[in-house]
Backbone as ProteinMPNN parsed JSONL, in Angstrom:
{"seq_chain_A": "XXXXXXXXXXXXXXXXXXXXXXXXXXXXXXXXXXXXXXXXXXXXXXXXXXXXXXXXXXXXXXXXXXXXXXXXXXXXXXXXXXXXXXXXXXXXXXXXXXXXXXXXXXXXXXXXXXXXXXXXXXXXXXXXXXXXXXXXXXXXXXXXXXXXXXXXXXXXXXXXXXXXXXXXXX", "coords_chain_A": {"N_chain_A": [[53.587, 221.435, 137.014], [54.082, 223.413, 138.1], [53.625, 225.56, 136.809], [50.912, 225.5, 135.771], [50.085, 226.26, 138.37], [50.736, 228.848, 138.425], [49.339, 229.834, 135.669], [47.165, 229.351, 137.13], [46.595, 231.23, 138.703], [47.415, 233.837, 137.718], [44.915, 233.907, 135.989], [42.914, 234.503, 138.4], [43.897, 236.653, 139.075], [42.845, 237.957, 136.753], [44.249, 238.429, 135.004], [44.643, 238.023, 131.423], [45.675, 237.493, 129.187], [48.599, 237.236, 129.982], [47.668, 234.432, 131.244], [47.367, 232.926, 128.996], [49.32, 232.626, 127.863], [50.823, 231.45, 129.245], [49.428, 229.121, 129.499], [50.314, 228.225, 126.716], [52.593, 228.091, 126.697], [53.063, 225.558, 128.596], [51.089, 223.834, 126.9], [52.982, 223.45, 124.75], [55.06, 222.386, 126.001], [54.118, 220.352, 127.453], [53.988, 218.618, 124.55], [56.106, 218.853, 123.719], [57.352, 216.86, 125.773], [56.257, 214.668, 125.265], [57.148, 214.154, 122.508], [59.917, 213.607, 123.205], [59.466, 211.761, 124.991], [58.703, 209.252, 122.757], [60.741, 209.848, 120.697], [62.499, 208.507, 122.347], [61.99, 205.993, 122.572], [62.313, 205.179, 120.433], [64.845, 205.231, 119.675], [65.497, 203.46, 121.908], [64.338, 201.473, 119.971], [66.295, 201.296, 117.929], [68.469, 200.692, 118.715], [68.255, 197.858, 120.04], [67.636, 197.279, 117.31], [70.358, 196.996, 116.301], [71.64, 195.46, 118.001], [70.387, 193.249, 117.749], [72.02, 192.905, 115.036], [74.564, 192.969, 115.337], [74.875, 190.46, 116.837], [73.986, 189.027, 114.917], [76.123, 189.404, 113.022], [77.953, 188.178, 114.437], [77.126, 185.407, 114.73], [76.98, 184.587, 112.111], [79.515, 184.373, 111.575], [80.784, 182.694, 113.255], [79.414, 180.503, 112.075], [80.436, 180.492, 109.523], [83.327, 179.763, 110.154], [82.921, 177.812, 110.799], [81.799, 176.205, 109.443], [84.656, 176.283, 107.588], [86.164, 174.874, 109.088], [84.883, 172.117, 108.755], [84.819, 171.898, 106.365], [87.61, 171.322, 105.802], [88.226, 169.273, 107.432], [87.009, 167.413, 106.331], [88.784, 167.597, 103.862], [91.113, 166.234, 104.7], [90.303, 163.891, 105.488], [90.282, 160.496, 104.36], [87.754, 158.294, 102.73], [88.198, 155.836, 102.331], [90.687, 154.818, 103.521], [89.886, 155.195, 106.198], [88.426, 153.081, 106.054], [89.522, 150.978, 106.027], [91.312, 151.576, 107.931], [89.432, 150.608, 110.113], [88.615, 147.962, 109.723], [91.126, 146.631, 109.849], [91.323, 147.321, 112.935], [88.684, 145.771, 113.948], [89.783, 143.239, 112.916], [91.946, 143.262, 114.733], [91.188, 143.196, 117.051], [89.06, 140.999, 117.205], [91.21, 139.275, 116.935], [92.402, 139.337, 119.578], [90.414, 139.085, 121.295], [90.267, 135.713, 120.522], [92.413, 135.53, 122.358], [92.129, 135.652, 124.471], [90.167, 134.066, 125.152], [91.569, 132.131, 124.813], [93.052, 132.278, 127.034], [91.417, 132.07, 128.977], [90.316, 129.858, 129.058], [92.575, 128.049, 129.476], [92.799, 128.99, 132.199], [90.393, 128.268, 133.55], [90.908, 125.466, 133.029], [93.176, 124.838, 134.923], [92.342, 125.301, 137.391], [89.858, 123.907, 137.366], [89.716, 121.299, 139.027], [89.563, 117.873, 140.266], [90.032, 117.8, 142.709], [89.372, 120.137, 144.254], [86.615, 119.898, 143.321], [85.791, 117.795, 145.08], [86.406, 118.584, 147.278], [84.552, 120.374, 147.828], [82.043, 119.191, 147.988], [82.483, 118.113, 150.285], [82.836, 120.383, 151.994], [79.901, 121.156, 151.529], [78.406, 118.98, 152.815], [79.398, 118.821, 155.03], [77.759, 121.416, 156.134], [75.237, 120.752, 155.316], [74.958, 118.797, 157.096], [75.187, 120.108, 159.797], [72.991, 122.075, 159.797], [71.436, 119.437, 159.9], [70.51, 118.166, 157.973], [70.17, 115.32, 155.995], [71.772, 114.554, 153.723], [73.548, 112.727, 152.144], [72.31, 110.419, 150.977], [70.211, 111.465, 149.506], [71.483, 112.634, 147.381], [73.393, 111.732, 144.716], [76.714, 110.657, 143.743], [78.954, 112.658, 141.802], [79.863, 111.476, 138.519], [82.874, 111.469, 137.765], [84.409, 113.241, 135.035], [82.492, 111.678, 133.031], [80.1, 113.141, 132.114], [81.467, 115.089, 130.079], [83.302, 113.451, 128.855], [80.857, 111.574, 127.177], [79.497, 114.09, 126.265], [81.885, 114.808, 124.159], [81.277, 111.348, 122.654], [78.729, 111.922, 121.515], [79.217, 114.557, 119.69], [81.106, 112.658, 118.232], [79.48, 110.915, 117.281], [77.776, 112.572, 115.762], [79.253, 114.281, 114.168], [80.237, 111.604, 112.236], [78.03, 110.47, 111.253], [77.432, 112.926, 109.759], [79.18, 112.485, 107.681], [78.97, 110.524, 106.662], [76.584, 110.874, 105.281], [77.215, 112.324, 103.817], [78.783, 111.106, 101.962], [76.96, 109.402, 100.694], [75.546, 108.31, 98.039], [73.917, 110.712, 96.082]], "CA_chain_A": [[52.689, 221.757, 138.098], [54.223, 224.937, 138.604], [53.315, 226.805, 135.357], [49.421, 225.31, 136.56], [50.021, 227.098, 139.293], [50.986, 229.937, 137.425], [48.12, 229.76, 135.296], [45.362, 229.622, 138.484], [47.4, 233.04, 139.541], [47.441, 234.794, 136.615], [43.613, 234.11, 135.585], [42.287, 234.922, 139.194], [44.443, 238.318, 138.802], [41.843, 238.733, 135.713], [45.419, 238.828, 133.608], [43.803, 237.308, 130.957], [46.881, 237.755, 128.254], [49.296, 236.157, 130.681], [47.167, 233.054, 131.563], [47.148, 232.337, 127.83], [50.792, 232.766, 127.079], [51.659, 230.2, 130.117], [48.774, 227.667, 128.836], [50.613, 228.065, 125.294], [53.822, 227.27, 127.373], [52.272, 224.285, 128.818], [50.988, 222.674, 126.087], [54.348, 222.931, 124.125], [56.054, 221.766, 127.028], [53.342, 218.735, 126.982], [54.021, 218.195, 123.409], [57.702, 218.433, 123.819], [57.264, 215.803, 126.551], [55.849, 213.572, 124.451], [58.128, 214.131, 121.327], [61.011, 212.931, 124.181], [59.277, 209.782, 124.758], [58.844, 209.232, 121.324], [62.095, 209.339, 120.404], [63.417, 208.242, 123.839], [61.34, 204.709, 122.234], [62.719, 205.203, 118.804], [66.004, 205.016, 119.821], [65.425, 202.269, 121.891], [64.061, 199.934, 119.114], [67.352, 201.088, 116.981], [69.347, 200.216, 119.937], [67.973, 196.365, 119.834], [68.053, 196.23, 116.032], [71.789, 197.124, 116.55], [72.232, 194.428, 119.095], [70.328, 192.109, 117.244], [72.951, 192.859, 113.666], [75.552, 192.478, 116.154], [74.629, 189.109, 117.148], [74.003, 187.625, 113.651], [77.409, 189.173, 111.921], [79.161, 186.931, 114.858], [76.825, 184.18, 114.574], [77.304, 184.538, 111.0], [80.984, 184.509, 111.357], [81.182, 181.695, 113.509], [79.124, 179.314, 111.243], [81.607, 180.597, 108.543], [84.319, 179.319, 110.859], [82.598, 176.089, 111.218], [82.115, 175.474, 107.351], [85.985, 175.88, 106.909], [86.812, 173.944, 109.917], [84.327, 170.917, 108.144], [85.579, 171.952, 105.016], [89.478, 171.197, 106.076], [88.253, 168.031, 108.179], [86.586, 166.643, 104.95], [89.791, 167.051, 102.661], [91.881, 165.644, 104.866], [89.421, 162.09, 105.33], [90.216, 159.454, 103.2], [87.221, 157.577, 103.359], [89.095, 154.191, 102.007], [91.62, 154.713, 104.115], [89.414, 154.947, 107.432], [87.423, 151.684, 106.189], [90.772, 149.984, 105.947], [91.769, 151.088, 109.438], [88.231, 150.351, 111.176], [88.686, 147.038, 109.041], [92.459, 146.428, 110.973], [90.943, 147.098, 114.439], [87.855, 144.544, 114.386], [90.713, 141.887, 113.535], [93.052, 142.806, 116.054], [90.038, 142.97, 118.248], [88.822, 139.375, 117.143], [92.757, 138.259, 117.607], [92.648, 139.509, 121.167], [89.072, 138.246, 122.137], [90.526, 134.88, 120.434], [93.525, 135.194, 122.945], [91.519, 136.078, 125.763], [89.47, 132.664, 125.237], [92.184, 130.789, 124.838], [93.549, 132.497, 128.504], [90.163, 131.669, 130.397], [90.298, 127.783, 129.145], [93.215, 127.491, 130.052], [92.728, 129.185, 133.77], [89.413, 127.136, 133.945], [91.284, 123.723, 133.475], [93.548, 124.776, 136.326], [91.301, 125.632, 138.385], [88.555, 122.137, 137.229], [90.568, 120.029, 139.408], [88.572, 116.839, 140.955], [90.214, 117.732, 144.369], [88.422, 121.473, 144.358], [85.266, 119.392, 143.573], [86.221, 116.906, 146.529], [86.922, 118.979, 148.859], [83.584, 121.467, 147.615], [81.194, 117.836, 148.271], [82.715, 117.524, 151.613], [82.221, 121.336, 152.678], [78.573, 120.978, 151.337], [77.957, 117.931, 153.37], [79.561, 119.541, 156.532], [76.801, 122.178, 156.378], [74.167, 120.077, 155.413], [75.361, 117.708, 158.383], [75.152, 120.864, 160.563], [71.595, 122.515, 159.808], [70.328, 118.547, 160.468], [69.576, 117.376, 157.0], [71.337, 114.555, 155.833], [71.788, 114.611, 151.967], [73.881, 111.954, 151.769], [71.434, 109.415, 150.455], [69.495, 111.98, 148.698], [72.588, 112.819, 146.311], [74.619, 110.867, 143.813], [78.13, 111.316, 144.173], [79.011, 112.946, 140.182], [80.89, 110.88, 137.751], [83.917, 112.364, 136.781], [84.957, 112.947, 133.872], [81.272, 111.415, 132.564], [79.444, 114.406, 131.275], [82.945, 115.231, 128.798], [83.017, 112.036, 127.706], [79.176, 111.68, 126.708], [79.349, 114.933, 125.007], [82.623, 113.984, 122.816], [80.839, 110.85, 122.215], [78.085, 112.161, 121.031], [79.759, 115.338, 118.723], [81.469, 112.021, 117.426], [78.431, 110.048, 116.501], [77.339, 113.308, 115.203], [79.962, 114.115, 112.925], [80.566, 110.209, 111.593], [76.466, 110.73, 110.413], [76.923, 113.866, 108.572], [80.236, 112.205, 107.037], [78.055, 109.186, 105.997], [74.995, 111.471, 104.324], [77.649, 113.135, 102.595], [79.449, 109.945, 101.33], [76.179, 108.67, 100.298], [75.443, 108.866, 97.022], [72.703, 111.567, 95.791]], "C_chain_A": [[52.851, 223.223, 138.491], [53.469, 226.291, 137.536], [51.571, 226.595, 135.835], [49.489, 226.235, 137.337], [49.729, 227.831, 138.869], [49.833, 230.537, 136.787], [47.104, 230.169, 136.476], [45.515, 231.167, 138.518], [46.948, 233.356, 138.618], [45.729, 235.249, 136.344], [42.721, 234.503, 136.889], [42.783, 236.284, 139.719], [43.596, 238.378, 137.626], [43.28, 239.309, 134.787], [45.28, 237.664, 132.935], [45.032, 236.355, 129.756], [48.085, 236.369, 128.506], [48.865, 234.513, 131.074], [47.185, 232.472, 130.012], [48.56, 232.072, 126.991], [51.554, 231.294, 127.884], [50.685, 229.237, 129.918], [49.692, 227.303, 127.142], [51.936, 227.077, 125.532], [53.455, 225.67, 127.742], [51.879, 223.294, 127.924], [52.147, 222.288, 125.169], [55.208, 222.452, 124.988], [55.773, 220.287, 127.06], [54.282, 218.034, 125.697], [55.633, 218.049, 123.329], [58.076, 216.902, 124.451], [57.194, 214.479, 125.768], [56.675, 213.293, 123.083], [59.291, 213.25, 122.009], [60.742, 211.268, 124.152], [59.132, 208.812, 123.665], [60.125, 208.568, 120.877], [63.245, 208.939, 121.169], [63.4, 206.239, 123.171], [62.131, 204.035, 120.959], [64.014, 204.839, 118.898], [66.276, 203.774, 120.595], [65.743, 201.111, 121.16], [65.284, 199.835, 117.697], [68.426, 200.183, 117.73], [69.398, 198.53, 120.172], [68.043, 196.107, 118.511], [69.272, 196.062, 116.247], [72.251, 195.813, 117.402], [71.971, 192.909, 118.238], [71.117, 191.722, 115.747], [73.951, 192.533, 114.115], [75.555, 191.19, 116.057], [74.426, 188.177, 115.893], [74.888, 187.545, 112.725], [78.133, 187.742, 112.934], [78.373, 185.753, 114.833], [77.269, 183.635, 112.791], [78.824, 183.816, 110.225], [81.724, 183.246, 111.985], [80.823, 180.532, 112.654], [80.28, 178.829, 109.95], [82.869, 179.789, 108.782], [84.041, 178.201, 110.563], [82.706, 175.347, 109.93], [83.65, 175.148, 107.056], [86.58, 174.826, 107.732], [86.1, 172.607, 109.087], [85.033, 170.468, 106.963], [87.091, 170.817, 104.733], [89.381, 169.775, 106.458], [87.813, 166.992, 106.603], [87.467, 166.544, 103.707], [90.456, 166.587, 102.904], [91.604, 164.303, 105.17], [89.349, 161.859, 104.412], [88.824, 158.504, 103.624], [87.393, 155.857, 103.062], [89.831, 154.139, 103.131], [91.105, 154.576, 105.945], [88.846, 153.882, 107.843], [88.451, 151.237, 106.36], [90.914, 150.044, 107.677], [90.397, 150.819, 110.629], [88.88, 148.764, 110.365], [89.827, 146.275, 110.379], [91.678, 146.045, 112.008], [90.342, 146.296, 114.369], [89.044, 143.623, 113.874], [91.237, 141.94, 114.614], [92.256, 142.707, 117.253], [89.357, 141.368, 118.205], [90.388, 138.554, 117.694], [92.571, 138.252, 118.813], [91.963, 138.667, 121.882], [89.899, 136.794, 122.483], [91.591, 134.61, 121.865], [93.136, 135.162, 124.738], [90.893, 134.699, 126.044], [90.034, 131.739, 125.365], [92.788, 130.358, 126.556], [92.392, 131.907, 129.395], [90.087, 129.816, 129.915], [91.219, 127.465, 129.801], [93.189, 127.556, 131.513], [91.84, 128.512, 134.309], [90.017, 125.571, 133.999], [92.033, 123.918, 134.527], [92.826, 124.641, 137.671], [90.351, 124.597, 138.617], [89.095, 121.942, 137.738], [89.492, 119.104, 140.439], [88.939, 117.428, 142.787], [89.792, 118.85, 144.735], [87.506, 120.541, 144.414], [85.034, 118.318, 144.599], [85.555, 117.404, 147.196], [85.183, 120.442, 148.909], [82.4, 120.217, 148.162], [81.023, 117.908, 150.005], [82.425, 118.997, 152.593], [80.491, 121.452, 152.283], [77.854, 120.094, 152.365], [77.938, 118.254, 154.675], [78.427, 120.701, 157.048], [75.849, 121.722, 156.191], [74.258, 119.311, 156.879], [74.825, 118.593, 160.182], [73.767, 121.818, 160.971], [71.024, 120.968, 159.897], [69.804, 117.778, 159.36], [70.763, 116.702, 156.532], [70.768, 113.805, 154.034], [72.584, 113.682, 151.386], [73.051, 110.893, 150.719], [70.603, 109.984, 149.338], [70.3, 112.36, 147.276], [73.273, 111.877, 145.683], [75.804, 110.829, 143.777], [78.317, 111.277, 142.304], [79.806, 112.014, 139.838], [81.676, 111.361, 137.287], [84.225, 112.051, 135.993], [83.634, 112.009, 132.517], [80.771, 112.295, 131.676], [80.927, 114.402, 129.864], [82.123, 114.443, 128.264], [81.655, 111.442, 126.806], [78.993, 112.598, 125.697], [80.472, 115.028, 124.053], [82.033, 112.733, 122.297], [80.068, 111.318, 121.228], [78.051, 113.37, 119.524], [80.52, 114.176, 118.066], [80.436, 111.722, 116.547], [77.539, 111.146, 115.048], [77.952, 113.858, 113.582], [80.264, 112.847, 111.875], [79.387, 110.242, 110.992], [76.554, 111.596, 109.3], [78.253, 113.458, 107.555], [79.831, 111.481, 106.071], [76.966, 109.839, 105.25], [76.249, 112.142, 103.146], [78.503, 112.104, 101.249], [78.507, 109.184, 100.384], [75.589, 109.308, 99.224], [73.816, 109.095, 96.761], [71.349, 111.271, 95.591]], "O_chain_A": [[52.042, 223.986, 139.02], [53.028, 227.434, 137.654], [51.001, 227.605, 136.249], [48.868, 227.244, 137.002], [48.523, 227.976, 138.669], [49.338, 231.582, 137.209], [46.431, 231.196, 136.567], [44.662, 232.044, 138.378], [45.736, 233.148, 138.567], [45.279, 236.393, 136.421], [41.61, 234.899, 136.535], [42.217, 236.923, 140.606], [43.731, 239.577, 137.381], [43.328, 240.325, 134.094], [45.573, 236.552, 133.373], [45.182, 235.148, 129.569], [48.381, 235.331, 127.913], [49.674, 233.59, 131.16], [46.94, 231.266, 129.993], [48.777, 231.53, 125.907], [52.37, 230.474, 127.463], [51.162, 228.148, 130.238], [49.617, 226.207, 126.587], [52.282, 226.008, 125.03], [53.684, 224.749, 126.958], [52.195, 222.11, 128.038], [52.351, 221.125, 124.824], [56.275, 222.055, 124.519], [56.528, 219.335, 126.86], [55.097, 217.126, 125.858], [56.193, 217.066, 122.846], [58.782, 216.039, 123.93], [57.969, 213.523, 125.74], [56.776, 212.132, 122.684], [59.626, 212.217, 121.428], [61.26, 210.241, 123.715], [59.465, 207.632, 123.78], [60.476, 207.397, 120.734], [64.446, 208.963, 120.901], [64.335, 205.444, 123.252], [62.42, 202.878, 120.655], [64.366, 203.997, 118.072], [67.133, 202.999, 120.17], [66.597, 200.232, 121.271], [65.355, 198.966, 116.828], [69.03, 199.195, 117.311], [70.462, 197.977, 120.452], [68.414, 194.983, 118.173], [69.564, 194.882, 116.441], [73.372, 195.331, 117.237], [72.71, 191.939, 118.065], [70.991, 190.6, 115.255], [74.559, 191.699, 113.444], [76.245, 190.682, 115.172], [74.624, 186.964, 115.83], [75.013, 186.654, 111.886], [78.63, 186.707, 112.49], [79.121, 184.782, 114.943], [77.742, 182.553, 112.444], [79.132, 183.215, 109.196], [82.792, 182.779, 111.591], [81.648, 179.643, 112.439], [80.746, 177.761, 109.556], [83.442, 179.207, 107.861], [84.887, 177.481, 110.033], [83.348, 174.381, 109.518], [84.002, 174.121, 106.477], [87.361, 173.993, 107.272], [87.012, 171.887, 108.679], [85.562, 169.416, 106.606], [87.411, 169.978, 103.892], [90.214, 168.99, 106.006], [88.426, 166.046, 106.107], [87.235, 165.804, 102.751], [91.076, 166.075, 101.972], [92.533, 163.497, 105.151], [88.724, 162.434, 103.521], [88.796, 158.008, 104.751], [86.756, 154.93, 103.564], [89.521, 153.194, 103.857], [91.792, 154.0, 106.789], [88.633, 153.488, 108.989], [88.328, 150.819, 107.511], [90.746, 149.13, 108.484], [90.551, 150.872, 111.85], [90.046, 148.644, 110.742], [89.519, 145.658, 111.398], [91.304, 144.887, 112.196], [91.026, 145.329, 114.704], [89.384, 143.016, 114.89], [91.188, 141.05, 115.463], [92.641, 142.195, 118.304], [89.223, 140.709, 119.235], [90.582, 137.643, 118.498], [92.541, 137.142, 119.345], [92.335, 137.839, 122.713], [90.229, 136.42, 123.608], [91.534, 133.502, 122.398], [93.711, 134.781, 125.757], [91.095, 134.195, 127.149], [89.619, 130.67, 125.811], [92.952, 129.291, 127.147], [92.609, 131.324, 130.457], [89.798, 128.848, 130.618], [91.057, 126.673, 130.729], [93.454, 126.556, 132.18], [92.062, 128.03, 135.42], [89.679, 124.702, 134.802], [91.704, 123.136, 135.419], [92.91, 123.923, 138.668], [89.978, 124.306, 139.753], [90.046, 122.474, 137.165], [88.743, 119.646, 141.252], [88.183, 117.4, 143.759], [89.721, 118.804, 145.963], [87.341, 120.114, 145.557], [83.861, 118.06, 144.869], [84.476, 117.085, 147.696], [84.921, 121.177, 149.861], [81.765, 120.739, 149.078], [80.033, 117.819, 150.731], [81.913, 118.894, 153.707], [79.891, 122.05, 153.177], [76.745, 120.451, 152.761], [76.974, 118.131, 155.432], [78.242, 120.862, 158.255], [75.041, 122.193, 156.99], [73.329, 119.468, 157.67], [74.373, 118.092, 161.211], [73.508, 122.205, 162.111], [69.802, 121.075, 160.0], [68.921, 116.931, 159.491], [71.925, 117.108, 156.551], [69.929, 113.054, 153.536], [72.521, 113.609, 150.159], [73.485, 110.779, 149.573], [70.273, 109.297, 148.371], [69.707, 112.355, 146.197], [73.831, 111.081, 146.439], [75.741, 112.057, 143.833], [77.992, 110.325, 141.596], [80.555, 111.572, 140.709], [81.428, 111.864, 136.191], [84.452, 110.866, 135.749], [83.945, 111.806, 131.344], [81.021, 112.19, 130.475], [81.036, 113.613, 128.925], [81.053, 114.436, 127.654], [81.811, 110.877, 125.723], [78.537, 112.343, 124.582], [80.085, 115.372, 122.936], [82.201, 112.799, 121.079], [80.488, 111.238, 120.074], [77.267, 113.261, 118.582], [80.788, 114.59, 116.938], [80.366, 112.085, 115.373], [77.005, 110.816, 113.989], [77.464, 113.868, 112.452], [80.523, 113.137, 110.707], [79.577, 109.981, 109.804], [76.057, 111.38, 108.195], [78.351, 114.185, 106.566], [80.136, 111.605, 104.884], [76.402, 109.078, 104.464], [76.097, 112.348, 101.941], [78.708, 112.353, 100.061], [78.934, 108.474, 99.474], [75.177, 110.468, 99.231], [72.86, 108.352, 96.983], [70.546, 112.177, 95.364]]}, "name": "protein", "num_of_chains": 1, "seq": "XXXXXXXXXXXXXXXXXXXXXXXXXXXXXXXXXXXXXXXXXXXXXXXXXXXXXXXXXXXXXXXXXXXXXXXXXXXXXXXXXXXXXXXXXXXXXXXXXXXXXXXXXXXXXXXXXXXXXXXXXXXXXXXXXXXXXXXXXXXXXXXXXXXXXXXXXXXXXXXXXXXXXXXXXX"}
């Protein structure tokens, strides 16, 4: 802005010479300007390739990593030797279940006892008795020990049939 200046001056002094030496200035100053941004840009877009060569030796370098780490994990898996021990566990996991089933029968027959189901009849009745409805008559009193016995019967009759189809000749 100043050399403009400069310029106005010079050419309204009718110094014709001088106004042409500081437009010459001016436009190489322009053109300089612009060379700057130029390579102000240029350097830039080296500046991001650089970042981005950066970024793909260590991505590079980590994958590398990762291959040998796979590498190492894969010579030291037997894969017999892992079926065998998955193999192991589901037994000792079936043993356990088994042991676990055998623990809840047994805590359930403690626990079945006719005098729980008594004494469960007689608090039922007490609250029926108490809201007004009287369920006596409407209920059966259970058969103990009925149901069982019906369904061992019947897994008898069942098995003694398929004993008899198989006995019976072809």
């Amino acid at each position: 802005k100043q050399l403009i200046a400069d310029i106005k001056k010079a050419a309204k002094d009718g110094n014709e010479k001088v106004a042409k030496m500081l437009a010459k200035q001016l436009v190489q100053l322009r053109n300089h300007s612009q060379r700057m941004q130029m390579t102000k840009g240029q350097m830039k877009g080296i500046s991001n390739q650089m970042q981005l060569a950066a970024s793909q030796s260590t991505m590079v370098g980590a994958m590398e990593g990762a291959g040998k780490a796979m590498g190492a994990v894969n010579a030291q898996m037997d894969p017999a030797k892992m079926s065998k021990m998955l193999q192991e566990f589901e037994k000792q996991n079936e043993v356990m279940d088994a042991k676990q089933e055998m623990l809840d029968d047994g805590l359930d027959g403690l626990f079945d006892d006719d005098e729980i189901t008594t004494e469960a009849d007689s608090v039922t009745a007490q609250v029926l008795e108490e809201i007004g409805l009287d369920m006596a008559g409407k209920m059966a009193a259970p058969a103990v020990g009925a149901p069982r016995q019906q369904v061992a019967e019947a897994e008898e009759e069942d098995l003694t049939a398929r004993l008899a189809a198989l006995r019976a000749p072809g």
